[in-house]
Steps between C-alpha positions, in 0.01 A plus 500: 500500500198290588295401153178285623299386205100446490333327270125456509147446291341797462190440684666426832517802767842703554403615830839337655684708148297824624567443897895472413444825294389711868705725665764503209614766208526270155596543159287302245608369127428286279655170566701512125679801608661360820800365347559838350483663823692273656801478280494885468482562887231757480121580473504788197247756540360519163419890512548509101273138470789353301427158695168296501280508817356317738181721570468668143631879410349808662639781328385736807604230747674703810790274596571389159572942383667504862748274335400210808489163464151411639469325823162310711496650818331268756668598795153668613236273723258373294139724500251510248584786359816408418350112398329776240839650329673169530193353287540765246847336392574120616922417500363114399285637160779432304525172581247375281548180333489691159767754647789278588538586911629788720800503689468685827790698638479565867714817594684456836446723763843672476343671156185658665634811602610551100090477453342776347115439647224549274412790715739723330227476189281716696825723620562593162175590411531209196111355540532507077702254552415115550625358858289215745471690803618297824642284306783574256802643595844540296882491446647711337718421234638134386446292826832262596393141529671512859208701616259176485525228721259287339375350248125325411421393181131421423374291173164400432380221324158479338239334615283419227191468665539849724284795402827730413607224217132468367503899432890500390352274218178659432687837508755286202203365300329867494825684420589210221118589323547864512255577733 
C-alpha cells in the first residue's frame, strides 16, 4: 500500500492536501495509532469508546452506536453547502503541531458499495443523534486494512511567529495562572 508522507509549517496552505482529499471516501486517525492499525489489519469501530479518538467522543454520535467506523465522504462535487458541513469538521484539525499528525486512510473504490451513507441518519429517524450531513458516511464493523489503498500522513510543525502558535501559548500561559 502507498504511504506518502507530508510534512509542513503550519502557516502554509493545504489546498494541494484538500484537492487530493475530492472525490474520495477516507478514514482519518491520529498519526500514533497507524502502526496499530496496521499491524492489526483493521480499522476498529470503537462503538464501546475503549480506544482514543481522533475527533473527540460523542456519546449520541450515529455511526459510532451503529457500531461503524466513521468515514469522509467527498465523493460529492464541491457546492457551498456542502463547503458548509465539511467546515463544521476538518480531516487535517488533528494535525496540529501540539497533536502529533493524522494519518489519512483512503478507502478504495471496491469498499463503496459496503458504505452506509449518512442518509440513513435521517432513515432511521435518529436526528438525537450527532452525524455531519453530506459528509460522513460509515463501515460497519472493524474495517480490514485491504479496504484502503492509500495512505497520507500529515504533520505540522509550528511556526512560531503564526497567529495559531501565538494563541496555543496565550491559551498555555492563561490555563497555567488559573484563569
Amino acid at each position: 500500500m502507498k504511504v506518502t508522507p507530508y510534512k509542513r509549517r503550519e502557516s502554509e496552505p493545504l489546498d494541494d492536501l484538500r484537492t487530493l482529499l475530492q472525490g474520495r471516501v477516507f478514514h482519518v486517525t491520529r498519526l500514533a495509532a497507524l502502526p496499530e492499525i496496521l499491524r492489526s489489519g483493521v480499522v476498529l469501530a470503537n462503538r464501546d469508546r475503549s480506544l482514543p479518538t481522533t475527533f473527540g467522543y460523542l456519546e449520541n454520535g450515529y455511526f459510532r452506536n451503529l457500531g461503524c467506523v466513521s468515514l469522509f465522504d467527498y465523493r460529492a462535487e464541491l457546492t457551498e453547502q456542502l463547503e458548509f458541513y465539511r467546515a463544521k469538521c476538518d480531516p487535517f484539525q488533528e494535525a496540529a503541531p501540539d497533536r502529533g499528525g493524522v494519518a489519512i486512510l483512503f478507502v478504495g473504490q471496491g469498499a463503496y458499495g459496503d458504505l452506509v451513507p449518512w442518509t440513513k441518519w435521517k432513515d432511521d429517524n435518529a436526528q438525537s443523534e450527532m452525524v455531519v450531513p453530506y459528509v460522513e458516511a460509515g463501515y460497519r464493523g472493524a474495517m480490514p486494512v485491504e479496504l484502503f489503498d492509500e495512505i497520507l500522513t500529515l504533520e505540522l510543525t509550528e511556526d512560531p511567529d503564526s497567529i495559531m502558535a501565538i494563541h496555543r501559548r496565550a491559551f498555555a500561559r492563561r490555563r497555567a495562572s488559573g484563569r
